[in-house]
N, C-alpha and C positions, 0 to 999 in steps of 0.2 A: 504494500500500500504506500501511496505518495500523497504528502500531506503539503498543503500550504496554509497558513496561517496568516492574518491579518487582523488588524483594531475591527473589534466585531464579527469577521467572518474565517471560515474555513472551509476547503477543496482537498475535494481527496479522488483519487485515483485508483480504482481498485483494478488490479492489474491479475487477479483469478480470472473475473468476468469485463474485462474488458471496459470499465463503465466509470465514469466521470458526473462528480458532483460538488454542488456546493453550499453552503447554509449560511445566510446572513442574517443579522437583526438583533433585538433586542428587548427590553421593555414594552414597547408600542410594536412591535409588529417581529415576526420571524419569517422567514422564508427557506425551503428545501427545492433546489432544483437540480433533473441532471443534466449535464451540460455536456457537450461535446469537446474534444479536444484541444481545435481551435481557441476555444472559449477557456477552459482550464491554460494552456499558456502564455495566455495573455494577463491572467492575474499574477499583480506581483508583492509580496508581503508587506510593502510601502502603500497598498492602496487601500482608503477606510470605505466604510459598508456605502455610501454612495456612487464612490467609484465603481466597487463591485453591480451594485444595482446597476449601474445605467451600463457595463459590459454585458451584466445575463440577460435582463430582461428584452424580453422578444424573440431569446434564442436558445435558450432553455425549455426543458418542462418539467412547471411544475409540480412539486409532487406535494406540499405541504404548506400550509399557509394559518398561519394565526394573526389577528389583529387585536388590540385593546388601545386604541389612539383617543379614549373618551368625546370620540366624534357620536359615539355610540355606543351598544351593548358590544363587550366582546365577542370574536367569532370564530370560529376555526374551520377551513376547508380542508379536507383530504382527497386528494385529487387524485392518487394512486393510495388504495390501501395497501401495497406492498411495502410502504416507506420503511418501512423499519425493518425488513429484513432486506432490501436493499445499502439502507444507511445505518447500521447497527450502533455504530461510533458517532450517530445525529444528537446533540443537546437537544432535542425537540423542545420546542417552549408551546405555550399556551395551552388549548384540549378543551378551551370552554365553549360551550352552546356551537357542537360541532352540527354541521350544517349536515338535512339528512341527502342520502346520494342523488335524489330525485332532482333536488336543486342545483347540485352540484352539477349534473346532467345537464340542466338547462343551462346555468351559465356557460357551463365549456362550447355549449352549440350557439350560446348564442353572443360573447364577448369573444373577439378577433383576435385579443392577448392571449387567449385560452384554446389555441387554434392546434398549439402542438400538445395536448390530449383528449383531443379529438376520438384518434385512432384506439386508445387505449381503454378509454370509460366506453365506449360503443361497445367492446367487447367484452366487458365487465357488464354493462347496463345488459346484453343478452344473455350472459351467464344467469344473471340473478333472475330474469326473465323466465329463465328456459326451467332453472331449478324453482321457481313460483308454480309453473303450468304443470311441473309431473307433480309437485305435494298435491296440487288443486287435485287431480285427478285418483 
């Protein structure tokens, strides 16, 4: 594993499975996304969590998201439930009034930022579909 560290954030490279991420935030807000290569070497341990944000965002997905910015009630999205056996080494913050999938569904179809988990929650949202329809019967 390949770690980078910075004021607020950390990127790890897990080199079993091939797969790159990063987690930034704090107090008000956290973020888990996996990122691509490109994206992992361009962060450099001089850079704070803003820096970070305006590198991943749009080019990442996704995976985990909490807010409490008392703009409003805390929230927390899960965007892939695999997070945590993907990011085992993740500080996860937040976990309150986690959003249920149904919502989560509709934001990702329907916010343009949320366009690269798309592919992933469609096949989760039939999963849970498909195993709905055989208990029904």
């Amino acid at each position: 594993m390949q770690i980078k560290k910075g004021r607020s954030w950390n990127a790890f490279y897990d080199d079993e499975n091939e797969r790159y991420f990063v987690e930034y935030g704090g107090i008000t807000d956290y973020k888990l996304y996996e990122i691509g290569k490109e994206i992992f070497d361009k962060l450099s341990t001089d850079m704070d969590e803003g820096d970070v944000s305006s590198v991943v965002y749009g080019s990442g997905r996704k995976l985990y998201m909490s807010v409490n910015d008392r703009c409003g009630p805390p929230y927390t999205i899960v965007f892939d439930d695999d997070y945590k056996t993907l990011c085992p080494w993740a500080d996860v913050a937040g976990g309150q009034n986690v959003w249920p999938a149904e919502l989560t569904d509709a934001a990702v179809e329907v916010l343009a930022s949320e366009k690269n988990n798309r592919e992933q929650r469609r096949k989760k949202r039939a999963l849970r579909e498909q195993k709905k329809n055989s208990e029904e019967q």
